[in-house]
C-alpha positions in Angstrom: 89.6 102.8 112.0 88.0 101.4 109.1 84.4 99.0 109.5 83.4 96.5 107.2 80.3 96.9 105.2 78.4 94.1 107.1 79.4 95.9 110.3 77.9 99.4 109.3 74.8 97.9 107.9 74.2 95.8 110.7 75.0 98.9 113.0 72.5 100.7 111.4 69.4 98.0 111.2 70.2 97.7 115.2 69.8 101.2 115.7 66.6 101.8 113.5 65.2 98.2 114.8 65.3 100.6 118.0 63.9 103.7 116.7 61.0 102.1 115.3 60.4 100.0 118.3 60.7 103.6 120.5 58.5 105.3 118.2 55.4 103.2 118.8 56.0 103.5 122.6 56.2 107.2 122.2 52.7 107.5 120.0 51.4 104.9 122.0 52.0 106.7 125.3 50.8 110.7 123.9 48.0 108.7 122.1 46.7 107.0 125.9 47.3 110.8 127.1 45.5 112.7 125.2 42.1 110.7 124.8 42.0 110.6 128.8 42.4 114.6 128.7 40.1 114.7 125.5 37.2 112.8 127.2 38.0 114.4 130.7 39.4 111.2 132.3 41.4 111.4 135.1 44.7 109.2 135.6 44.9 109.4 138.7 47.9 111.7 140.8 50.4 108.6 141.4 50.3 107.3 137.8 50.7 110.5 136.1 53.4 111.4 138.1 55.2 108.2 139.2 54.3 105.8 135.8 53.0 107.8 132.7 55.1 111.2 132.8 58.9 109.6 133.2 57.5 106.8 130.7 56.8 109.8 128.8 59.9 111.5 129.2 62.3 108.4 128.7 60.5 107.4 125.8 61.0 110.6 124.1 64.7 110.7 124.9 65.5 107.6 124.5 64.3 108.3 121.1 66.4 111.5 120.6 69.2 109.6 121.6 68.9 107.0 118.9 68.8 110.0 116.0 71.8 111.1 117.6 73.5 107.8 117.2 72.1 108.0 114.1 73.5 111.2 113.0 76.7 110.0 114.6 77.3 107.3 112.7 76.1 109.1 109.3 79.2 111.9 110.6 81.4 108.8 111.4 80.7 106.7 108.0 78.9 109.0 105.6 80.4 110.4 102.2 82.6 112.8 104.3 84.2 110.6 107.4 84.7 111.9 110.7 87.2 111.3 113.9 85.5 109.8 115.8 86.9 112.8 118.4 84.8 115.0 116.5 81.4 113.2 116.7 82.5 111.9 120.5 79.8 114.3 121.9 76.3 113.1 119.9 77.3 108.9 120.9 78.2 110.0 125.2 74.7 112.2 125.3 73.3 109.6 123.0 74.4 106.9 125.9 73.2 109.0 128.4 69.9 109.8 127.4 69.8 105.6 127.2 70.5 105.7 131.1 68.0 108.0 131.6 65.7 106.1 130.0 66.3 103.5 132.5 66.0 105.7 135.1 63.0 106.9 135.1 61.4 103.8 135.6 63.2 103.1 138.8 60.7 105.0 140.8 57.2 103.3 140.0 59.2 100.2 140.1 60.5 100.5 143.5 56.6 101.2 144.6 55.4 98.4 142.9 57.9 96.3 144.7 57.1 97.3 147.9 53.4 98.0 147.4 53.4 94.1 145.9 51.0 92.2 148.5 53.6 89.0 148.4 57.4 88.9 147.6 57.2 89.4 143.8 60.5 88.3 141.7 59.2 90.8 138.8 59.6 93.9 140.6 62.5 93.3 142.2 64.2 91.7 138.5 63.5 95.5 136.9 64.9 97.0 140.1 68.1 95.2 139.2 68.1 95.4 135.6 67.6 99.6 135.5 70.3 99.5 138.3 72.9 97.8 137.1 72.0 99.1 132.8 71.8 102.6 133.8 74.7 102.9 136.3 77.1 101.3 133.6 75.9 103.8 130.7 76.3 106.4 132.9 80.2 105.9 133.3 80.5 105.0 129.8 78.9 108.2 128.7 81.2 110.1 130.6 84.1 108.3 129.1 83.1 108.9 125.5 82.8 112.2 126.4 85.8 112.9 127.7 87.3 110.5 125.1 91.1 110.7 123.7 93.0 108.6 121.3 95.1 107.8 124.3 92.3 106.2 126.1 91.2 104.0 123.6 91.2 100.9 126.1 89.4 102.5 129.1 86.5 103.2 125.9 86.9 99.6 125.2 87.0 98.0 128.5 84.1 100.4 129.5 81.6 99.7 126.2 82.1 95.9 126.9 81.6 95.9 130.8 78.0 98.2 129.4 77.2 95.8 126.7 77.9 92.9 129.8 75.4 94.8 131.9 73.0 95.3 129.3 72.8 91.7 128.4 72.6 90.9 132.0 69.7 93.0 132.4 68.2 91.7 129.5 68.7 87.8 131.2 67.9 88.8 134.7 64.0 90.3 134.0 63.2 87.8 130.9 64.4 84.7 132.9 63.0 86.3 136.4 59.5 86.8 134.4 59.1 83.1 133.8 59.8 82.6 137.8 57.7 85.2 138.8 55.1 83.5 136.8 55.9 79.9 138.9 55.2 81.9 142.1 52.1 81.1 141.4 51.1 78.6 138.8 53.6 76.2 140.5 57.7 75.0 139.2 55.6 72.2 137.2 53.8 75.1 135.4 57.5 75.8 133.8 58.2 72.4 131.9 54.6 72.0 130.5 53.9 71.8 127.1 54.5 74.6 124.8 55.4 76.4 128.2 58.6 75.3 128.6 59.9 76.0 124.8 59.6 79.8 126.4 61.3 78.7 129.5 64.4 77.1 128.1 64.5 79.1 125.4 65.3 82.3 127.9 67.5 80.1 130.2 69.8 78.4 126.9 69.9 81.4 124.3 70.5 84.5 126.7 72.8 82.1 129.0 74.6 81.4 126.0 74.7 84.6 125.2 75.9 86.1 128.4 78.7 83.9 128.2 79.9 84.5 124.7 80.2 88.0 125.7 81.6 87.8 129.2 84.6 85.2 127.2 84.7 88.0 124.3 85.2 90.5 126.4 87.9 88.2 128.3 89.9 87.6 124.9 89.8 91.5 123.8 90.7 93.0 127.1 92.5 90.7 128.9 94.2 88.7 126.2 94.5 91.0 123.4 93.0 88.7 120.8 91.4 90.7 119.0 90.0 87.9 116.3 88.7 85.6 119.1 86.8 88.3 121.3 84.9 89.4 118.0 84.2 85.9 117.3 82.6 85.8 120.8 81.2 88.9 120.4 79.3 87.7 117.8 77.9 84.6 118.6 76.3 86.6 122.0 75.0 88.6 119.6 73.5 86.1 117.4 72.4 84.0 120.4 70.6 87.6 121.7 69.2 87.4 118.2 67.9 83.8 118.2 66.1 84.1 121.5 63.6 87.0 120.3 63.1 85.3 117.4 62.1 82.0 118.9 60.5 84.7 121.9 58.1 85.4 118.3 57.4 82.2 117.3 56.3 81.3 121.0 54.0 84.2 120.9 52.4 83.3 117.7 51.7 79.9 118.9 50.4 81.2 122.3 48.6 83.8 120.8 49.6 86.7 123.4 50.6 88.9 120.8 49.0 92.0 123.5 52.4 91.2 125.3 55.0 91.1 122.3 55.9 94.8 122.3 56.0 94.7 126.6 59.4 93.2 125.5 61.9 95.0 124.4 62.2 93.0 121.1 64.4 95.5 119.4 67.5 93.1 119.9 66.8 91.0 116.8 68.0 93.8 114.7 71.8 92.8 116.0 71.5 89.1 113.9 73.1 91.0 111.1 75.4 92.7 112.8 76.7 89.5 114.6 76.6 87.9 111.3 78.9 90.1 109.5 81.4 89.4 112.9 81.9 86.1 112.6 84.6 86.3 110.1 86.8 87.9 113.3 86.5 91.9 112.0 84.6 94.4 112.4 
C-alpha cells in the first residue's frame, strides 16, 4: 500500500516527538539514581522497587520500542520497501514493549490508591488509563504478529479500537486531574480565571477528539468509507494536537513549567500527521 509523503513525514515527527520525549525520562531517571548511590543516599525499599525500578525499566523499553518502530518504518518506506509481512515482527514487539510500559506503573499506582488518606480521583484515573491502554496493545500486538494479508480487517479494527483506548486514557487522567484538583480547592476553583482555559480546554479539545475518532473508526469499520473515517481520523488527531498546544500556552502563563514534562506532551507531534489526512488519504 502506498502512503503519501505528508503521511510518512508526519509518521515519523510523531514517533521521534516520542523518542525524544522518552529520552529525557530515561536520563532523567539513571541521572536521580545514580547521585543517590554516588552520595550514599538511600531510596528507600518500596520506591526502588515499587516506583523507580519499573519506571526504570518501562522507560527504557518504551524507548527500544520506538527505534523499533523506527527501524520499521525505515524497512517499510526507505530506499528498498518492505511487506509489511516482513517487518510485522519489529511494529507487534514494538507495541508490546508500549504495554509494558504501562504496566509497570500499575503497581505503585494501585498502592497509592489505596494508601491515599481520602478517595482520590487521580489514582484511581491512572488505574483506568494503564488498564484499559495496555490491555488493548496487548491484543493488538499479538495480532500484528501473527498478521496475514487475509486479516487485514481484524489489524484494522484492532489498531483503531487501540488508538480509541489510547485517546481514552489520555481524556480520562487529564480531565480526572483537573477534578482531582476540585476535591479540594472546591468546583468554583474550576471556572476561575486563567483556571478554567485549562479546564475547558481538556473537557472541549480531547472530547472532540475522542469523538472524531470513535465516528472515524465507525465510517472505516463499520461503513467502509474509507475517505470519511480518515477525515475523522484526522481531525481527533488535530484536536489531540490543539489541546497540548494550548496545554503549553496555559503553562507558560501559569508558570508551572516543573509540571510540563509530568504530561505526556509527545502527542503534538501528530498535528502534521493529521494535517496531511485531511485531504481523505493516507
Amino acid at each position: 500500500m502506498e502512503f503519501a509523503r505528508w503521511t510518512k513525514i508526519g509518521v515519523i515527527i510523531a514517533l521521534c516527538s516520542l523518542l525524544v520525549y522518552e529520552l529525557y525520562w530515561v536520563f532523567s531517571i539513571f541521572g536521580f539514581i545514580y547521585r543517590r548511590f554516588s552520595l550514599n543516599l538511600s531510596i528507600g525499599f518500596q520506591r526502588f522497587y515499587f516506583d523507580i525500578f519499573p519506571g526504570a525499566t518501562g522507560d527504557v523499553l518504551r524507548v527500544i520500542g520506538v527505534c523499533l518502530f523506527l527501524f520499521a518504518v525505515y524497512l517499510l518506506w526507505g530506499p528498498k520497501p518492505r511487506e509489511f509481512a516482513s517487518v510485522k515482527k519489529y511494529f507487534a514487539v514494538g507495541i508490546l514493549f508500549e504495554a509494558v510500559f504501562w504496566l509497570v506503573a500499575l503497581p505503585i499506582t494501585v498502592i497509592t490508591l489505596f494508601s491515599a488518606s481520602a478517595y482520590s480521583f487521580l489514582p484511581l484515573a491512572y488505574v483506568v488509563q494503564i488498564l484499559v491502554v495496555s490491555s488493548l496493545l496487548i491484543f493488538l500486538s499479538l495480532k500484528v504478529w501473527h498478521y496475514q494479508k487475509s486479516n487485514n480487517y481484524d489489524i484494522l479494527k484492532w489498531g483503531g479500537l487501540s488508538a480509541i483506548g489510547y485517546l481514552t486514557g489520555i481524556w480520562i487522567i487529564n480531565v480526572f486531574r483537573w477534578f482531582g484538583m476540585a476535591q479540594s480547592a472546591g468546583l468554583g476553583f474550576l471556572f476561575s480565571g486563567i483556571t478554567s482555559l485549562g479546564f475547558l480546554n481538556s473537557i472541549i479539545t480531547l472530547s472532540f477528539a475522542l469523538i472524531f475518532a470513535v465516528s472515524g473508526f465507525y465510517f472505516g469499520i463499520r461503513t467502509g468509507n474509507r475517505k470519511l473515517a480518515i477525515r475523522f481520523s484526522a481531525l481527533a488527531l488535530i484536536m489531540l494536537s490543539l489541546f497540548f498546544f494550548i496545554f503549553i500556552l496555559y503553562t507558560a502563563f501559569t508558570n508551572s513549567w516543573n509540571f510540563l514534562l509530568v504530561t505526556e506532551i509527545w502527542p503534538m507531534g501528530l498535528l502534521i500527521l493529521g494535517l496531511g489526512m485531511l485531504r481523505g488519504e493516507i
